[in-house]
Structure formats: structure tokens, C-alpha cells
C-alpha positions as CSV (number, residue, x, y, z in Angstrom):
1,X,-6.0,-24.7,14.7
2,X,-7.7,-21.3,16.5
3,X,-9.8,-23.5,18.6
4,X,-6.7,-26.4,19.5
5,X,-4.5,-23.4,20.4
6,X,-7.3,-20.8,22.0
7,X,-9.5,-23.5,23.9
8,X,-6.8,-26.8,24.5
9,X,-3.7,-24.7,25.1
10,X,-5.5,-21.8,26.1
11,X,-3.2,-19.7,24.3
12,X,0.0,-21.0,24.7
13,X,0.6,-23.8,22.0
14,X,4.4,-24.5,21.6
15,X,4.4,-23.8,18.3
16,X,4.6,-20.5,15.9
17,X,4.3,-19.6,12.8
18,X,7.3,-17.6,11.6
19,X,8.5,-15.8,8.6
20,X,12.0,-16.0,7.1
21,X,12.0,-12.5,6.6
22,X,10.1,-9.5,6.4
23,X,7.8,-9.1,3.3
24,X,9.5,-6.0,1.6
25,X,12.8,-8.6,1.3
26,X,11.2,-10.4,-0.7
27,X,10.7,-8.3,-3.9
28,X,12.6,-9.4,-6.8
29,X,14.1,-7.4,-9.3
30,X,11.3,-6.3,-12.5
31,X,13.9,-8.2,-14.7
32,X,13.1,-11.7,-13.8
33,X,9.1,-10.7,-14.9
34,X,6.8,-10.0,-17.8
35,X,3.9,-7.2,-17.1
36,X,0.4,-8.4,-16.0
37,X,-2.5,-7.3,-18.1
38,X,-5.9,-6.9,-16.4
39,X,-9.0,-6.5,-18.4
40,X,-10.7,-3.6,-17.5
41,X,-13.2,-3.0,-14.5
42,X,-16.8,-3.9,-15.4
43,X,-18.7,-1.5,-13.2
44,X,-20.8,-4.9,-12.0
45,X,-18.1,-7.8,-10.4
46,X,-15.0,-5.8,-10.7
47,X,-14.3,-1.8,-10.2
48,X,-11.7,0.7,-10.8
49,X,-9.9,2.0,-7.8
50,X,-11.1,5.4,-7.1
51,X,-14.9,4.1,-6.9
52,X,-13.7,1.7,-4.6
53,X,-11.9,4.5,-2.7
54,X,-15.8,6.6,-3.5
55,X,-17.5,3.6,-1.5
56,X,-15.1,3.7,1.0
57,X,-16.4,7.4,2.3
58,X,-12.6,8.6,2.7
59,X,-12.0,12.3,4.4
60,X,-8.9,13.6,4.7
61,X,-8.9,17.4,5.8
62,X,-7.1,19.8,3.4
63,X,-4.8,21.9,5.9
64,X,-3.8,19.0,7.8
65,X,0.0,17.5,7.9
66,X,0.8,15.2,5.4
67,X,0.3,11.4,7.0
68,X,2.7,10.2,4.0
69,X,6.0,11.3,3.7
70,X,9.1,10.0,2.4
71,X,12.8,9.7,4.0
72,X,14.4,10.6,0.8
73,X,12.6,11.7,-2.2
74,X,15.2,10.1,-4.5
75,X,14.5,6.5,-4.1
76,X,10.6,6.2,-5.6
77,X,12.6,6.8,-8.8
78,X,16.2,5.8,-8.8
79,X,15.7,3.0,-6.8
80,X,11.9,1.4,-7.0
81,X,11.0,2.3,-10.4
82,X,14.0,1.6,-12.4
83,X,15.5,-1.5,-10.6
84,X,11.3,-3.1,-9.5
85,X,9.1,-1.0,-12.0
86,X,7.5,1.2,-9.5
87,X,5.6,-1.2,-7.0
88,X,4.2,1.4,-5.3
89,X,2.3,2.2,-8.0
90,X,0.7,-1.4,-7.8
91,X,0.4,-2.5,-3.9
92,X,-1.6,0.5,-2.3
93,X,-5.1,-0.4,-2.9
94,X,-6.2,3.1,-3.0
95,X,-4.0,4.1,-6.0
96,X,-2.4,7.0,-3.8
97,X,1.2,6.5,-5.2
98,X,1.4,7.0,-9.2
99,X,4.2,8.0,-11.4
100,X,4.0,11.0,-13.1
101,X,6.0,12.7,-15.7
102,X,7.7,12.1,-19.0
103,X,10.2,8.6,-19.4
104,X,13.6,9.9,-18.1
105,X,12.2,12.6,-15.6
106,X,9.2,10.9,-13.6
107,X,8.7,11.2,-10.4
108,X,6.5,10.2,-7.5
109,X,3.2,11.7,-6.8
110,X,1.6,11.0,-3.3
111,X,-1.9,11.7,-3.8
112,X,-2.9,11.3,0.6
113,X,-6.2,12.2,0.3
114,X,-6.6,8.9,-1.1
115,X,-5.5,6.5,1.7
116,X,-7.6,3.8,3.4
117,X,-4.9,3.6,6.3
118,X,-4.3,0.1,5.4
119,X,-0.8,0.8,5.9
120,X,0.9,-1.5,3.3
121,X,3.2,1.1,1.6
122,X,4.9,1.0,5.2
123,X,4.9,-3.1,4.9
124,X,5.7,-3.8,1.2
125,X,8.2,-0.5,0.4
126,X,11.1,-2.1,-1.0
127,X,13.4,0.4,0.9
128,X,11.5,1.2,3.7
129,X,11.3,4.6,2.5
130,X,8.1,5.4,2.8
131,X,6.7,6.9,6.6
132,X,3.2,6.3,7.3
133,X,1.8,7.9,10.3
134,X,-1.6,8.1,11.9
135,X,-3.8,11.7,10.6
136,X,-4.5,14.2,12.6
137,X,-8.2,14.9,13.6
138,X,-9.0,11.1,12.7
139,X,-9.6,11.6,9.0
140,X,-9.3,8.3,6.7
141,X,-11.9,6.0,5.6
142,X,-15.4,5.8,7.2
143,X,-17.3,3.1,6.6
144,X,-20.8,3.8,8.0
145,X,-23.1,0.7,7.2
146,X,-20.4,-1.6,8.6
């Protein structure tokens, strides 16, 4: 399909692929589903995700300003973990959102130094609550035998 629409059409095919919506709109309520259990990381096919965040050489400087931030520090728990079970906790690759805290008075912990920059908190945020803006100084992963 690249190749009819890049070389034939020369980039201008008349078609598009569209989506209904955007992806955040689609997150269902944790009520409709049962939890997913995952066997544990081998350390040989699969890996847990703070060596995968190891391997990915991440540097985030310690004085810098926070590249995560949140419009209104409420909804993580109100909204996302009571009414979709905390998704945040489960779509960022890097494991930088957790819950933290005793049932009844958890809240969420943004643990930035962690981020790969793949930006899908600002995607997949149920509420678009989440603000996700480039570091200063460049910091982030740094993959050097790519």
C-alpha cells in the first residue's frame, strides 16, 4: 500500500485511513473486565521494566523542571483508578506512574526519571490530564549502539 500510494500516486492517494475517535475515548470502564495475570519476567525472553528502562541508558538531570505534570492532581485517583483501575499504572512502558499508598488514601506517584519520551500517557490518559512536555537540556533515553 506504501509503494501504490508513495510511487503510483506519488503521495496523494484519495484515500485515508481515519479513526472514529481519539484512543483515550475508547477506555471502558474496569467493571466490564477481569485482571490479566502475567507470569513473571524470565531474565532471558521476557524482562521486568526497570532493566528494560537500565538498557535503555535513560538520564534525566536532577534540578531540572518536571517534564510530567498533571492539570489536577485529583483525577489519577478519583477518576482513573476508581472508575478504570489505574491505567496509568499499566500503559507507560517505563513504569513511571505507580500507585502508592494504603486502599482508601493512594495516590499517584510520577517517578520522571523514568521516562523514555514515548509520550503515551499524553495519548492514552483517560482525561487528558496528564501534560507531557519536552526536558530541558535534552535528557531522556540514549540509545548509543542504535
Amino acid at each position: 500500500m506504501v509503494g501504490i500510494d508513495q510511487v503510483l500516486f506519488r503521495g496523494n492517494a484519495p484515500w485515508t485511513l481515519r479513526h472514529e475517535c481519539a484512543d483515550h475515548e475508547k477506555l471502558r470502564p474496569k467493571e466490564g473486565f477481569s485482571p490479566i495475570e502475567y507470569p513473571k519476567p524470565d531474565g532471558v525472553l521476557t524482562f521486568d521494566r526497570l532493566s528494560s528502562v537500565f538498557v535503555s541508558n535513560t538520564n534525566h538531570e536532577e534540578d531540572q523542571p518536571a517534564h510530567l505534570t498533571l492539570k489536577d492532581a485529583s483525577i489519577p485517583v478519583a477518576v482513573n483508578l476508581h472508575v478504570y483501575a489505574g491505567p496509568e499504572s499499566r500503559y507507560c512502558p517505563a513504569g513511571v506512574y505507580e500507585f502508592v499508598g494504603e486502599p482508601g488514601a493512594e495516590r499517584l506517584q510520577i517517578n520522571a526519571q523514568n521516562c523514555v519520551h514515548c509520550k503515551t500517557c499524553d495519548i492514552k490518559d483517560p482525561k487528558q490530564n496528564i501534560v507531557w512536555v519536552a526536558p530541558e537540556g535534552g535528557g531522556g533515553p540514549n540509545y548509543p549502539n542504535m
